[in-house]
C-alpha positions as CSV (number, residue, x, y, z in Angstrom):
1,X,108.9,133.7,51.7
2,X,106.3,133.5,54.6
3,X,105.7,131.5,58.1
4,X,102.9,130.2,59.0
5,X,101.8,128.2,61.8
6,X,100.0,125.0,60.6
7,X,97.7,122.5,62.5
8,X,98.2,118.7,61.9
9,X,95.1,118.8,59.5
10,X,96.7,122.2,57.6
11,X,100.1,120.4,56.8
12,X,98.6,116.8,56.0
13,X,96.7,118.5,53.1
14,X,100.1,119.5,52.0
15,X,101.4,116.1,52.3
16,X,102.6,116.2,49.1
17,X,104.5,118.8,49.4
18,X,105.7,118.2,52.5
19,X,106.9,114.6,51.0
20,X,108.8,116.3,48.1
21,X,110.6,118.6,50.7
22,X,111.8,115.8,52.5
23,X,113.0,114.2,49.4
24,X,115.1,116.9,48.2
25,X,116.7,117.5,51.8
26,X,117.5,113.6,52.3
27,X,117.5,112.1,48.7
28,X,122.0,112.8,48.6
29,X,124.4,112.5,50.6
30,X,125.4,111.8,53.6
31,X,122.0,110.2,54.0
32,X,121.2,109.0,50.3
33,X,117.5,107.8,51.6
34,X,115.4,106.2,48.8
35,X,111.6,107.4,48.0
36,X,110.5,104.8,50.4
37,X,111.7,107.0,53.1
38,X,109.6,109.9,52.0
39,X,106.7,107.9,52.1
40,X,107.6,106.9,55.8
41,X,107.8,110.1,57.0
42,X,104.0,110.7,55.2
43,X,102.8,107.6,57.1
44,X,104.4,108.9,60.4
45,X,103.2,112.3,59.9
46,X,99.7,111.3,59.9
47,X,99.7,109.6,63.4
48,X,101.8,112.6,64.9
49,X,99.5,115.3,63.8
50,X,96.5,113.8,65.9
51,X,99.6,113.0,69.2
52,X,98.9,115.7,72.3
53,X,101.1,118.8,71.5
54,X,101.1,118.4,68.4
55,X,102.3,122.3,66.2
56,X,104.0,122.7,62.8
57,X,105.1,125.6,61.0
58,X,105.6,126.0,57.6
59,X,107.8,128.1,55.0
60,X,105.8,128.9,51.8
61,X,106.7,131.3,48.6
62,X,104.1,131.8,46.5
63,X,101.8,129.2,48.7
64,X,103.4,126.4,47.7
65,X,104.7,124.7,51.3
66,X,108.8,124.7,50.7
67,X,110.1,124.3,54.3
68,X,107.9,121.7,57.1
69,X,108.3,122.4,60.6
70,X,106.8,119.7,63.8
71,X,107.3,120.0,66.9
72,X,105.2,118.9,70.2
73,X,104.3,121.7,72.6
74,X,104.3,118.8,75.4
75,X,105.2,115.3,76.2
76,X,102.4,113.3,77.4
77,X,103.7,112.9,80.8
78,X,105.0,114.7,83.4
79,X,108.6,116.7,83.1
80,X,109.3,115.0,86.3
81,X,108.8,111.5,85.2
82,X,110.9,112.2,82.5
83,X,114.0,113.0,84.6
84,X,113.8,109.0,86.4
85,X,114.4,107.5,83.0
86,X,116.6,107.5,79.7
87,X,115.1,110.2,77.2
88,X,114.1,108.4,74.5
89,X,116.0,110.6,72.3
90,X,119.3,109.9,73.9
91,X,118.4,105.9,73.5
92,X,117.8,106.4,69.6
93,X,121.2,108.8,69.4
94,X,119.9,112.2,69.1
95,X,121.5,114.9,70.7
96,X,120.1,117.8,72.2
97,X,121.9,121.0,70.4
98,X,120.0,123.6,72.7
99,X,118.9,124.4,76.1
100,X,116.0,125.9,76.7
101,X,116.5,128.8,79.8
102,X,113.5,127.7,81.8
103,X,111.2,125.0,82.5
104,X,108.6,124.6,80.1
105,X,109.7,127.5,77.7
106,X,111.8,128.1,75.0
107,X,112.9,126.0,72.0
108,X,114.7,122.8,71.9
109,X,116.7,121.9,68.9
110,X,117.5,117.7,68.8
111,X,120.3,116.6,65.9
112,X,119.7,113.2,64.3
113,X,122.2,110.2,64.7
114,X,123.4,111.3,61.0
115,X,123.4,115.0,61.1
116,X,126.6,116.4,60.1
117,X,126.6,118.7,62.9
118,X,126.1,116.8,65.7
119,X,129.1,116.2,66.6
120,X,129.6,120.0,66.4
121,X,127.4,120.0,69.7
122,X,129.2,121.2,73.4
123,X,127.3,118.2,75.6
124,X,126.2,119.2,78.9
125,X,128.5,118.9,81.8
């Protein structure tokens, strides 16, 4: 298995794949999504990949893309502003898993409202 790191325009030509990935991963349970989900995440995918910040990473054996990755390297406005208002994660019930060590570096990791493991997260004090 390899990593690469993919632009938006690198991982929309592997929609496809990309789309069957998602399937497998959310077609059973505890989320039981129907195709029409994959092809949601497709459609959202395309207007992410052209959003400021925009990275993605992929997982490939034998070229074939087996594992998407997205991520955005920046919110489109200021950290500071960010801290007078709800995060719009917390308002759609994802919780932040990890804490980056400083400002502006590091990895965060968010768990969706249906994740099995977030309620495995320690919230911040």
């Amino acid at each position: 298995m390899a990593l690469r790191r993919l632009s938006g325009v690198e991982l929309l030509a592997r929609h496809e794949d990309a789309r069957r990935v998602y399937a497998e991963a959310f077609s059973g349970p505890p989320w039981s999504e129907d195709a029409s989900a994959a092809d949601g995440i497709i459609r959202r995918l395309t207007d992410d990949a052209t959003r400021l910040g925009f990275t993605a990473a992929g997982a490939f054996r034998n070229d074939r893309l087996v594992g998407p990755a997205t991520a955005w390297t920046r919110w489109p406005v200021p950290a500071a502003d960010l801290r007078q208002c709800p995060r719009g994660d917390q308002l759609l019930g994802w919780t932040q898993a990890t804490h980056p060590a400083c400002v502006d570096t590091g990895i965060t990791v968010f768990l969706g409202p249906r994740h099995p493991a977030r309620t495995a997260v320690t919230l911040p004090l």
